[in-house]
N, C-alpha and C positions, 0 to 999 in steps of 0.2 A: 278483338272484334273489329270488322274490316267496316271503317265510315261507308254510310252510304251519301248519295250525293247531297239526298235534302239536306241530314246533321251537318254536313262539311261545311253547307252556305249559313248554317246556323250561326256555329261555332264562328265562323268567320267573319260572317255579321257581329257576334259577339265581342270577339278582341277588335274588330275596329273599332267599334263604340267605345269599348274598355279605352285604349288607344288614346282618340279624341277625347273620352271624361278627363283622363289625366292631363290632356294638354292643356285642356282649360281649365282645370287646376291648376296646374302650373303658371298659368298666367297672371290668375290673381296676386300669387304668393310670388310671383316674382315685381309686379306692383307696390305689392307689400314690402318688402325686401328693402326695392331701392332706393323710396324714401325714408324709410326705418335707416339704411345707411348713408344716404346722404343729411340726414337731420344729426345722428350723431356724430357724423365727421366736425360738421357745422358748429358742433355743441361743444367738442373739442377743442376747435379752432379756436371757438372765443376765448375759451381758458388759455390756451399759448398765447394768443397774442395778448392779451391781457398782461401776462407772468411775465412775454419780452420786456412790455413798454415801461412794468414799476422796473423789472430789474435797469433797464437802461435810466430809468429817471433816478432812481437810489445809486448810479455806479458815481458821478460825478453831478456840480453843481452844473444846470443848464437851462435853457427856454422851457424842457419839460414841466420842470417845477418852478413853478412863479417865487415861492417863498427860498430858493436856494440863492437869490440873486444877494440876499442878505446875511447868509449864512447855511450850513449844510450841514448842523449837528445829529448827530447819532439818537437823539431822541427822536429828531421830529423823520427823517431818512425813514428808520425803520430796519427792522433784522433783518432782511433782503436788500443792506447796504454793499455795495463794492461786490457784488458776484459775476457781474456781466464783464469779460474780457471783451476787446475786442469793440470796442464802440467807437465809430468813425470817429477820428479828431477833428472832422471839419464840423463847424455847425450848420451848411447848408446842405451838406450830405446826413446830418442828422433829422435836418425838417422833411428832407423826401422822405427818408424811413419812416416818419409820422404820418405824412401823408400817405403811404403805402400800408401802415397798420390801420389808419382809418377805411381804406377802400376795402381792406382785405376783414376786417369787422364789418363793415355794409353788407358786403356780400355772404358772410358767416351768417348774420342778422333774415336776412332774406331768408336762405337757404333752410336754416331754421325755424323759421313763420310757417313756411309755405307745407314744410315735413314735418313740422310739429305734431300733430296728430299721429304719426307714425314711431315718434321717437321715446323710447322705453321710461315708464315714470321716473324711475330713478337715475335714468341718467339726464335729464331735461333740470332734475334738479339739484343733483351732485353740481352740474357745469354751473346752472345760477351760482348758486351757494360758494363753490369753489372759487369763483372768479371775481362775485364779491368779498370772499375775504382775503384775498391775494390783493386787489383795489386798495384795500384798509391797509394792508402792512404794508404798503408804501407812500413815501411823501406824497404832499396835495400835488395831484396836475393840477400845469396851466395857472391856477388865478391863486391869489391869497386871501380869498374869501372867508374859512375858517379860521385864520389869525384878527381877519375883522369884527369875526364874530366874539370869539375869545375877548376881545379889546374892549369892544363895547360893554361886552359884559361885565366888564371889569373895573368899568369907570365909574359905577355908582358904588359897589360895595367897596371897593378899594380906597378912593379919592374920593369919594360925596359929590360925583358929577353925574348930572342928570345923563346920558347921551344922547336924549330927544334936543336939548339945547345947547349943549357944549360940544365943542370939538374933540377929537381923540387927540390933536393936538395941546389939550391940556393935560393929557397926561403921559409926555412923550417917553418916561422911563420906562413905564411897565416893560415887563419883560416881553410882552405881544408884540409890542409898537414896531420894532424893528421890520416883522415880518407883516404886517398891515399896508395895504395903501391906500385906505378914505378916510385921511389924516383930516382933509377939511369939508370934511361931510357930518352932518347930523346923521343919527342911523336911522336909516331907509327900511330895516327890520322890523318885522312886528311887534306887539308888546309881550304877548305871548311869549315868541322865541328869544328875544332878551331877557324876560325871566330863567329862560333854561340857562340863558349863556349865564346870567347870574348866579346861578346856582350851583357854577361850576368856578367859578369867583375865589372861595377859599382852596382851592387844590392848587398845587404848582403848575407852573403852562406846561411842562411836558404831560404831566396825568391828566390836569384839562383837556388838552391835543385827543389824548385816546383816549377819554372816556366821550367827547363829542363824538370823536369818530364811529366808537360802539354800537354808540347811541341810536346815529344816522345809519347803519347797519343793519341795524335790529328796525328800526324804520321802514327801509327800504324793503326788505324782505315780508316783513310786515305789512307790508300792501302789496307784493306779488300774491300773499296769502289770501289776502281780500280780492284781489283781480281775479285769481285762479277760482276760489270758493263763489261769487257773484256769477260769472260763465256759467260756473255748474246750474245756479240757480235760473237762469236766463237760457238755458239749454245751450248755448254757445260750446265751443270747444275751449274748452280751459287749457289745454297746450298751447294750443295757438296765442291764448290771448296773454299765456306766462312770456311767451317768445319773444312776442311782441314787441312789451312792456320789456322785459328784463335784458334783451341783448341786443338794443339799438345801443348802436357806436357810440354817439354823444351822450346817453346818458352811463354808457361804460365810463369812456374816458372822463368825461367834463362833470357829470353829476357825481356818481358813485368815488370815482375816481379823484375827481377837486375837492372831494367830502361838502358837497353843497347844503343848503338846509331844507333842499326840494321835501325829501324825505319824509319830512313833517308836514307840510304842506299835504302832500299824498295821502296821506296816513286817515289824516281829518277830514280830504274832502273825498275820499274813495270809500271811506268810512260811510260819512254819510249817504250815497247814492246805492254802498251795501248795505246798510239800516236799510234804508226805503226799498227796496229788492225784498228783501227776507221780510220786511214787516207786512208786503203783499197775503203773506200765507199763513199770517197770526192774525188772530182777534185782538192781539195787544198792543196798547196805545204807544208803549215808550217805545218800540219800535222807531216808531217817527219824531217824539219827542226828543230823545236820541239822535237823532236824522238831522232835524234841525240846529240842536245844538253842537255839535259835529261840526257845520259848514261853519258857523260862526266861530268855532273855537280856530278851523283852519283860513278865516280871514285875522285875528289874532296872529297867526303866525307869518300870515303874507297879508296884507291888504289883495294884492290880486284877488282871490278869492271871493272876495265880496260877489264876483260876477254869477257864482252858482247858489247865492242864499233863495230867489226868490223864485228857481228852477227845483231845490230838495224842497220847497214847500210846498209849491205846488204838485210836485211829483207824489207827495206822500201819498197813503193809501186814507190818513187820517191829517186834513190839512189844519185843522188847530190843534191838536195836541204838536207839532211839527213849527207852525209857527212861536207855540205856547214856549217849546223848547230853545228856538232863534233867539226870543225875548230873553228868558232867563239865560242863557250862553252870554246873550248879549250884558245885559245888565251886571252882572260877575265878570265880566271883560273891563267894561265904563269901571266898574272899584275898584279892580285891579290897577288897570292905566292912572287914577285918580292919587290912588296910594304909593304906589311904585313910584311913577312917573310925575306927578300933579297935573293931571289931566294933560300931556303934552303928548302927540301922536308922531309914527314915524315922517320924515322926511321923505317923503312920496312927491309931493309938490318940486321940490327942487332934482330927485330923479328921471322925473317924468319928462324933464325939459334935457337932460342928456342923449345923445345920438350915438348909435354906431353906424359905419359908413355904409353896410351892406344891410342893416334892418329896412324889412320892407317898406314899411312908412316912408324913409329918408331916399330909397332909390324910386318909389314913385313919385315923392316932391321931385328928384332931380330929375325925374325922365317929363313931370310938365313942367319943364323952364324955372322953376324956383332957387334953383341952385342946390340945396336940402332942405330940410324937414324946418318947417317958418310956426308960428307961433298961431297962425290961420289953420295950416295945415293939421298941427294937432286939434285945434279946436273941431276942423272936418272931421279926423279919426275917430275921434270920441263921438261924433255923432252917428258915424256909421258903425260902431260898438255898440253905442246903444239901441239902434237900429235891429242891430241880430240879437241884439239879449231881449227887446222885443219881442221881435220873431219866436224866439225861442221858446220864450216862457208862453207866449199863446199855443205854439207846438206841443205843450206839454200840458196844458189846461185843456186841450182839447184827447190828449192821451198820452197818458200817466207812463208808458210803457216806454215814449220817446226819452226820457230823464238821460240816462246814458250817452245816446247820439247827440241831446240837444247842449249836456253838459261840455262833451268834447268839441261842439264846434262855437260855444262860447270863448270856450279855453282857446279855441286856434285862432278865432277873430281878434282875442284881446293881444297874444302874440303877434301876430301881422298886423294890427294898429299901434304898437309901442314902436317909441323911438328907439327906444335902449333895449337892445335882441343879446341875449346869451344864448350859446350852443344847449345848453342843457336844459332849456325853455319848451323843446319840443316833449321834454317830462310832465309837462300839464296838461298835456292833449293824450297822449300814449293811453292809460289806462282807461279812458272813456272809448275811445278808437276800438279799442278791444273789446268794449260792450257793446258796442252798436249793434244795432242789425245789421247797417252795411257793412263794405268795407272800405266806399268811398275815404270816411275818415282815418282810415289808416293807409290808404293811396294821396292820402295828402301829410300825412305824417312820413312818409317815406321823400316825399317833393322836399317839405319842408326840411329835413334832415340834412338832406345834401345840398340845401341852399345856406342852414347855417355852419354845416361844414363847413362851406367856402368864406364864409366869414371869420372861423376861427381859427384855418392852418397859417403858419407864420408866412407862407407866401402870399398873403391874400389881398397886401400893398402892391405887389408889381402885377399879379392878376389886374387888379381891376386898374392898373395906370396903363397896362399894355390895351386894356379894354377902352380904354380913353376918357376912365373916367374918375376924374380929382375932386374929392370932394371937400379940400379945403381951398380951393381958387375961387370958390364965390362966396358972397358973403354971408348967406345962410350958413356955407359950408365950415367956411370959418371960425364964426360967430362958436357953434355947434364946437367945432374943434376945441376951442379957447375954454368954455365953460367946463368939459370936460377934462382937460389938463388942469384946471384952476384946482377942481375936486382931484383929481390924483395925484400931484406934488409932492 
């Protein structure tokens, strides 16, 4: 049948349209596409570089692992010992390489945030999961923080010493000591989490080693669990806010990786603000009951903490069963400390007065004329802490909803007002960043991140001397130095 002219413009009309439908089809799914492959490249990446940095810390004793300076046995190493051929002999050609797995984690971390929402469930959490237990099978990065923990706990069931008032120096055999360095420190730990290290007290130090590290494993994930399930309930994107939370750099390398006891900390206070979240959609009180005592159980485990008790209270949907629950956490805390301990609390007081040279506190003393971080100065920090825990908690008495935002930028205030900054500090902010409404607080958890980078790569002495600035030539700066050296000895 021979087209006549009208059908021909039909038809022709028609496959253009046809035509056009599909381009613009194609365009979505190619949107779709790209970030779907760039988040799981991203997601990959963390896991390789991750897998480099134990192999290179398990091949030889080095700066990587703080506890190798003392020894390099095959228990504490890990079955991922001596696989890595091929590692610079120099060790300033091994700090660049660290410094290049940290930038090349940043940008993995980003890349990931940003694609999150596009990157397939199962693989967003094969790579957490993967890479946290790659983390685990190898020695502590960086600090020897888990052999101090180990220590402490060791000194009461072992030797009948308190460690709220004795030194670790009195019990300098234990098999820990070796690999500890707050030989002349009271423990600055909670009582809480000295009870765990306690309880870990009758096992030999290497079973102690990995069943802490487990522990802090099943912790950690354990509150991505809470992070990701809370989003859901807060309508947020739960990719995003697992990304977030799980593959910033410093809490790869320095939290998960130095087997910190953040973990816990996390656990209890991400807990509670996921209590008060879900308890919104129940008529039932323990909800918040729960809620309350949650925060308090995670200032047990850190004093820090203390800063989000009177934020889960007021946030709750039920603010005296909430407080009802603070109380009794609290009170069952006080018997414990009283029994364990004989009422003696961590050394808080004498850590609070130690400095590192890049914490914020100490570079704004030294940029007004102080030299660092004075005895004034903290006193001002603290007021302006308490100042935003103010703010806060009225932001949140006036709606309930803020809890999230108000709690993450407590968390970030109390960080930038401490003298003493660890890289894996930005872990107290993280999970709240991820609930906000905004994203302002996770555009400052990104700031903050690569500010305590630069505080923790081993080049971070001739950085800031080339930058002109010595912080032990004045006498603040000094001062601050000495105290600190006194305690690590």
């Amino acid at each position: 049948m021979r087209e006549t002219p009208a059908y021909a413009a039909v038809t022709a009309g028609s496959t253009s349209s046809a035509g056009r439908s599909r381009l613009r089809s194609a365009r979505p799914s190619l949107t779709t596409a790209l970030p779907a492959l760039l988040g799981t490249v991203a997601s990959g990446a963390t896991v390789g570089l991750c897998t480099a940095l134990v192999l290179a810390a398990a091949e030889r004793p080095s700066f990587l692992s703080g506890p190798a300076r003392h020894g390099f046995p095959s228990w504490m190493v890990g079955p991922l010992a001596h696989r890595a051929g091929g590692l610079p002999a120099s060790t300033t050609a091994l700090q660049a390489d660290l410094v290049r797995v940290l930038a090349l984690l940043a940008i993995a971390w980003l890349v990931a945030w940003l694609c999150a929402d596009r990157i397939p469930a199962a693989v967003l959490w094969g790579a957490v999961v993967t890479a946290y237990v790659v983390l685990l099978l190898g020695p502590p990065l960086s600090l020897t923080d888990v052999f101090n923990y180990l220590h402490y706990g060791r000194m009461g069931p072992r030797y009948g010493l308190n460690p709220y008032i004795s030194l670790p120096l009195a019990a300098p055999h234990d098999a820990a000591y070796p690999y500890s360095n707050w030989h002349h420190l009271p423990s600055p730990y909670g009582p809480l989490f000295t009870l765990v290290s306690e309880a870990l007290s009758p096992l030999s130090l290497p079973v102690a080693y990995w069943t802490l590290k487990a522990l802090l494993l099943g912790a950690s994930l354990g509150t991505l669990a809470l992070v990701a399930t809370t989003a859901r309930r807060l309508g947020r994107s739960w990719k995003a806010a697992v990304a977030l939370v799980a593959f910033n750099p410093l809490v790869l390398v320095y939290g998960v990786g130095g087997a910190h006891g953040e973990p816990f900390l996390l656990l209890a206070m991400v807990g509670a603000v996921a209590l008060v979240v879900a308890g919104r959609a129940s008529d039932a009180p323990w909800y918040d009951a729960a809620a309350g005592a949650c925060v308090v159980v995670a200032t047990g485990v850190k004093p820090s903490a203390v800063l989000l008790v009177a934020l889960v209270v007021l946030g709750a949907r039920r603010r005296l069963p909430a407080l009802g629950g603070a109380l009794a956490a609290g009170a069952l805390t006080g018997v414990a400390v009283l029994i364990a301990f004989g009422g003696h609390l961590p050394a808080t007081s004498i850590q609070d007065r130690l400095v590192t040279p890049l914490s914020v506190a100490n570079v704004v003393a030294a940029l007004a004329g102080h030299g660092g971080l004075t005895a004034q100065d903290r006193t001002i920090a603290h007021g302006l802490l308490a100042v935003v825990c103010a703010g806060a908690a009225i932001a949140v008495l006036q709606r309930r909803d803020r809890l999230p935002g108000a709690a993450g930028l407590v968390m970030l205030a109390g960080v930038l007002t401490l003298g003493w900054t660890m890289p894996w500090y930005v872990w107290w902010i993280l999970p709240f960043a991820a609930l906000a409404r905004t994203r302002a607080l996770a555009a400052a958890c990104v700031v903050l991140t690569v500010w305590l980078a630069l505080g923790a790569i081993p080049q971070m002495p001739r950085l800031i001397h080339d930058a002109h600035f010595y912080p032990t030539r004045s006498v603040a700066g000094r001062t601050n130095h000495d105290l600190t050296e006194r305690y690590l000895k």
